[in-house]
N, C-alpha and C positions, 0 to 999 in steps of 0.2 A: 110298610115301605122300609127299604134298609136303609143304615145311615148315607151310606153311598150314592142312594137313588134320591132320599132326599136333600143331600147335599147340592147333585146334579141338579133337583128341580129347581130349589130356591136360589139357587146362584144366579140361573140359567132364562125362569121363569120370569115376568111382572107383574105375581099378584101381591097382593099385601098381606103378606101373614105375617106371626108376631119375629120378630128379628133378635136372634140368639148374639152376643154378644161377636162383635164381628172377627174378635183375632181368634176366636175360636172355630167359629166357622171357615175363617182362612188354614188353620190348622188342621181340621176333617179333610178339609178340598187336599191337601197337600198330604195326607194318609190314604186317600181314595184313590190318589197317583193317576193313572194315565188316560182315566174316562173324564172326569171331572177337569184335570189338565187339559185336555185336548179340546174340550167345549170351551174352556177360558181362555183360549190360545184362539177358535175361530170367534168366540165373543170380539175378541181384541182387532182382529182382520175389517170385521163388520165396521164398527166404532170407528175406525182411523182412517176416515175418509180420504184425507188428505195427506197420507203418509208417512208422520210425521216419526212414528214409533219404528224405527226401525232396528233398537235395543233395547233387549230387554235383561240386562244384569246390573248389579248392583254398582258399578265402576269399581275405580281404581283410582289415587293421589298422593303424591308423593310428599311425608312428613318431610322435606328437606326442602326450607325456604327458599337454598341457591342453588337448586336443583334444574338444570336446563327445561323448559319444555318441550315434550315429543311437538314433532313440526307435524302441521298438518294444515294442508288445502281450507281453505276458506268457507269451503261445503260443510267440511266436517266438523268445524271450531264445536257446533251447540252442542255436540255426542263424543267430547275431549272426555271426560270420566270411561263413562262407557268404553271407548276406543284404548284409554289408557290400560283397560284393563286385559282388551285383549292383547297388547304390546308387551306387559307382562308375561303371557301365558305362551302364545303363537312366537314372541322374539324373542323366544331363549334359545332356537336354534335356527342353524340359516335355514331357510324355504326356500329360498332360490330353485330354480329348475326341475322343483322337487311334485309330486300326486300327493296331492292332500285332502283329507276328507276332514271336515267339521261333522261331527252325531249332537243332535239338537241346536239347527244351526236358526232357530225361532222364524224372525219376521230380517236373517240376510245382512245384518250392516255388518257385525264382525265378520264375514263371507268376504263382502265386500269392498272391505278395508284391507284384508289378507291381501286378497288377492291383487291389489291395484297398488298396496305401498310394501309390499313382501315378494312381489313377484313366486308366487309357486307355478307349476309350469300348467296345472289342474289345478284346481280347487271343485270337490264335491261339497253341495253339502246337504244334512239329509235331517227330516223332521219328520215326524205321524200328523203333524197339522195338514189336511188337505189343504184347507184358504189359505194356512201359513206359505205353502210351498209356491201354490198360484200368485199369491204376493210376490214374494221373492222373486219368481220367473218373470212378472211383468216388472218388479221395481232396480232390480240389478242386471241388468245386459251390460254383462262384460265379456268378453272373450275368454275363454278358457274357463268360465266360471258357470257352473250347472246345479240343478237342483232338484232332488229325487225324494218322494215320498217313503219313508222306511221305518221301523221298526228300530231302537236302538239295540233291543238283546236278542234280535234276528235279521242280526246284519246281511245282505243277502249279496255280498259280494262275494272272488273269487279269494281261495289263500295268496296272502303279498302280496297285497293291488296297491298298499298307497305307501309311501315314506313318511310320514306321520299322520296322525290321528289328534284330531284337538277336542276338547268335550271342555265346554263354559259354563256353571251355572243349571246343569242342566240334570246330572245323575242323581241327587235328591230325588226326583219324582221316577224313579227307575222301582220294578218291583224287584229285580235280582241283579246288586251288583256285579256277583260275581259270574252270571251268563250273558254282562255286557262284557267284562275282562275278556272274558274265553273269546270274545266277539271280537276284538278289538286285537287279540296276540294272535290270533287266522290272519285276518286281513294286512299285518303288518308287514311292509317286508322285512331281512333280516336287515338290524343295525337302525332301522326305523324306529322315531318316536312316537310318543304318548303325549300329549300335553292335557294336562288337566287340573279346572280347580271347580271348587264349589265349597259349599260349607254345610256343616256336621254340629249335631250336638258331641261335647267331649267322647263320650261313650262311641257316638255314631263316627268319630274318627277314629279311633282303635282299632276298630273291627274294619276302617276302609282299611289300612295301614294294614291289616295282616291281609286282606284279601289282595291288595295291589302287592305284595310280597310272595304271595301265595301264585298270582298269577303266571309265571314264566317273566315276564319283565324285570327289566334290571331300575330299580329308584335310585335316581342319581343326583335328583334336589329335592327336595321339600322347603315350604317356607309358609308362617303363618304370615296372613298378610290382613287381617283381622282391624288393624289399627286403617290399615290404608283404603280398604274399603269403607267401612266406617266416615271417615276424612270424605272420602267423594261423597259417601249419601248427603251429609252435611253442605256439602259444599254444591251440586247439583240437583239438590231442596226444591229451589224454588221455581227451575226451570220443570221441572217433574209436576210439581204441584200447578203450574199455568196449563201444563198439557189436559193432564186430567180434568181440572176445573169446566175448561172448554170442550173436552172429547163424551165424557162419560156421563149420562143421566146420573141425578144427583143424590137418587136412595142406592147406586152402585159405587158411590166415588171413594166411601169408607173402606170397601173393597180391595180398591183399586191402591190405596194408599198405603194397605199392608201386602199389598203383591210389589210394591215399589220401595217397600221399605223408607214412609217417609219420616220423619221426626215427628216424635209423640203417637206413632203406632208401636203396638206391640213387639211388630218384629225387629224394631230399631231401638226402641228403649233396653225388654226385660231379656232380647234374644242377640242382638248385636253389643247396645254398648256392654250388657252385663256380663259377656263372654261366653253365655250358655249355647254361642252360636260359635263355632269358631272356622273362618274361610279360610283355608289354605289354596296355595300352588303347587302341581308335582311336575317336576320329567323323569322322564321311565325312558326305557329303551329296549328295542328286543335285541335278544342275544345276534351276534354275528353268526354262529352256528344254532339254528334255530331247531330246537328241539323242545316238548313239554317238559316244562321245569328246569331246564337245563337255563344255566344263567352265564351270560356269554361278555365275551371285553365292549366295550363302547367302540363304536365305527366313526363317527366325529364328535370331538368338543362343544359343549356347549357356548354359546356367543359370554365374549369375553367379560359381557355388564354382569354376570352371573357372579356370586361369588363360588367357593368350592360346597360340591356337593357334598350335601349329607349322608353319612349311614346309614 
C-alpha cells in the first residue's frame, strides 16, 4: 500500500490499527494533497449535521487594542475570526458591482459573507468537494451567489469572465501552483484582481513569490499577517474546541485539532508560533493591456485601509 493510499485508509477508515503520531500523519495528508483532502472535506460534510462549520481558515485579529470592530449581523458574531480574515483579503478592493469567483470556496461562509456585506454583483464559488458544494447549494441561497464543482488548476471557464479572483487558505493543497496562476490570469479580466493568502514554509514562500511574479500579474501588496492570525487562533480556541468536542468521534478529535490549528497542536505551536509557518496576503492585478507577461498600470486603487504597496 502506498503512503498515499494508506494515509486515505486510516484517516478515512474505523478500524483500530496502531496510530502514528498524529501531526505527522496530518502532515502526509497534507503532501498527498487533493485525494486525501477531498475525503476530509466530505468527512467534514457527513459530521456537521447541524451546520455549524461553515469556515474553515485559520482567522484573522487585529493586534491594535483600539482598533474599531468590523460590524457584523448578529448571525455572524460566532465566525468574527474567520470573517475577519476574509475582510482582510476580499476588502482590499471595492467588489461592488463586480463577477467574482472564490477557487476553494470549502463549506461557503466567506461566499457568503462577500457576497451579502461586499455586494459583488456575482459571486462564483468553486470547490472539488462534491458534499462540499451540495452543502453550500442548500446552506447559502442568496441571489446572485452560486456554486460549481471544479478543479482549481483546470479552471473551466471562459478568457475574462470575472473581475477578481479570491483564493483563502486553500493553495497549500494545490499540486501545481504555477497551472493555477496560468488558471487564474485566463480567467481574469483585464485591470482585474487576485486576492490571495495562505501560508508557506520560508522556503515554500520564495518560490510562491517568484512564481506570482513570474505569472503575468502585477503584485501590488503583500503583507505578513502571521502575528495576526496567530492572535485569532488563540483567541477563537475555545469556540473551535466546543465544536469538535461535540461533532467528531473521539479517536478522530486529535485530528481535527491539527486541521484547526488549535493550541498545543503541532501546527500551532512548532509551525505557527515558531514562524516555520509564515501566512501572508497578496493583491496582484492583471495588466490593463493583457498580454503573457506583459506587466500593465493598475485600473483602480486599492481601498484606502491598505497602506502603500509593496515592490
Amino acid at each position: 500500500m502506498s503512503l498515499q493510499n494508506f494515509c486515505t485508509h486510516f484517516a478515512f477508515s474505523f478500524d483500530r490499527i496502531p496510530m502514528p503520531p498524529v501531526s505527522m500523519l496530518y502532515r502526509v495528508a497534507q503532501k498527498a494533497k487533493a485525494p486525501v483532502i477531498r475525503r476530509w472535506y466530505n468527512l467534514m460534510s457527513r459530521i456537521d449535521r447541524g451546520e455549524q462549520m461553515v469556515f474553515m481558515n485559520y482567522g484573522w485579529a487585529s493586534l491594535d487594542p483600539e482598533a474599531s470592530p468590523l460590524g457584523l449581523q448578529p448571525e455572524d458574531e460566532k465566525d468574527r475570526y474567520c470573517i475577519q480574515l476574509y475582510d482582510q483579503v476580499a476588502g482590499s478592493v471595492d467588489l461592488r458591482r463586480k463577477d467574482i469567483l472564490e477557487i476553494g470556496c470549502g463549506r461557503g461562509g466567506g461566499a457568503s459573507w462577500i457576497m451579502r456585506y461586499l455586494q459583488p454583483r456575482t459571486l462564483t464559488g468553486l470547490d472539488f468537494s462534491s458534499k462540499g458544494i451540495e452543502f453550500c447549494r442548500q446552506r447559502h441561497a442568496i441571489p446572485g451567489l452560486s456554486f460549481v464543482i471544479g478543479d482549481a488548476e483546470e479552471l473551466e471557464f471562459g478568457p475574462e469572465s470575472f473581475d477578481a479572483v479570491i483564493n483563502v487558505e486553500s493553495s497549500h493543497c494545490y499540486r501545481s501552483m504555477r497551472q493555477f496562476l496560468a488558471g487564474v490570469f485566463r480567467i481574469l479580466k483585464p485591470g482585474g484582481h487576485f486576492l490571495y493568502a495562505d501560508y508557506h514554509s520560508g522556503k515554500g514562500l520564495e518560490s510562491i513569490r517568484r512564481q506570482l511574479a513570474e505569472s503575468g500579474l502585477n503584485i501590488l501588496y503583500e503583507e505578513n499577517i502571521n502575528p495576526n492570525v496567530l492572535k485569532a487562533l488563540e483567541l477563537d480556541n475555545s469556540r473551535k474546541l466546543g465544536i469538535i468536542n461535540s461533532k467528531v468521534p473521539f479517536f478522530l478529535r486529535k485530528l481535527f485539532y491539527e486541521f484547526a490549528g488549535m493550541e498545543g497542536t503541532q501546527t500551532f505551536n512548532a509551525s505557527m508560533r515558531s514562524g516555520d509557518r509564515i501566512y501572508s496576503r497578496f493583491v496582484l492585478q492583471s495588466p490593463v493591456l493583457k498580454k503573457a507577461g506583459e506587466r500593465g498600470v493598475p485600473a483602480f486603487d486599492l481601498c484606502d485601509r491598505n497602506p502603500p504597496a509593496v515592490d
